[in-house]
N, C-alpha and C positions, 0 to 999 in steps of 0.2 A: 512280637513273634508269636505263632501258631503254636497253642497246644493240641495235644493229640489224646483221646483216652483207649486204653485195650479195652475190646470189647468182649472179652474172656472176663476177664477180672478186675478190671476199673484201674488198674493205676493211671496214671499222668503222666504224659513225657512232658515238661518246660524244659525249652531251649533254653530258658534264662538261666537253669540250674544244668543244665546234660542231664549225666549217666559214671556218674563215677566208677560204679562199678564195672563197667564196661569202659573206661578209657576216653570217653565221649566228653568234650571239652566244652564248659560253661560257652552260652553263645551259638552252637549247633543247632540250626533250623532239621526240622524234623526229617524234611526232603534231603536233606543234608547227612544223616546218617548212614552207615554202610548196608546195603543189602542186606549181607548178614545178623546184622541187628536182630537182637531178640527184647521181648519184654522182661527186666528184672524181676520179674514176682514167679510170671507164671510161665515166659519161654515161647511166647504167642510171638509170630512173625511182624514186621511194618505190617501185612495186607490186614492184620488182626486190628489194625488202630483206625480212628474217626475223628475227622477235626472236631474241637470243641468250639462251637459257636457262641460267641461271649458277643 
């Protein structure tokens, strides 16, 4: 599965782990998140993230 990084502040989204803090269940592809979705750290939208090219 696709990581994504915020490009505000660097965290990680892994789908392999979610978003606990938001309710987001181990397994959720990133496309797969609710619109609403915000970044845990810093509150930056989805449009704020960029796949990580591994």
């Amino acid at each position: 599965m696709e990581k994504y990084r915020c490009i505000l502040c660097g965290y990680v989204y892994d789908p392999v782990l979610g978003d606990s803090d938001s309710d987001i269940a181990p397994g959720t592809a990133f496309k797969d998140l609710p619109d609403d979705w915000v970044c845990p750290l810093c509150s930056a939208g989805k449009e704020d993230f960029e796949l990580i090219e591994e």
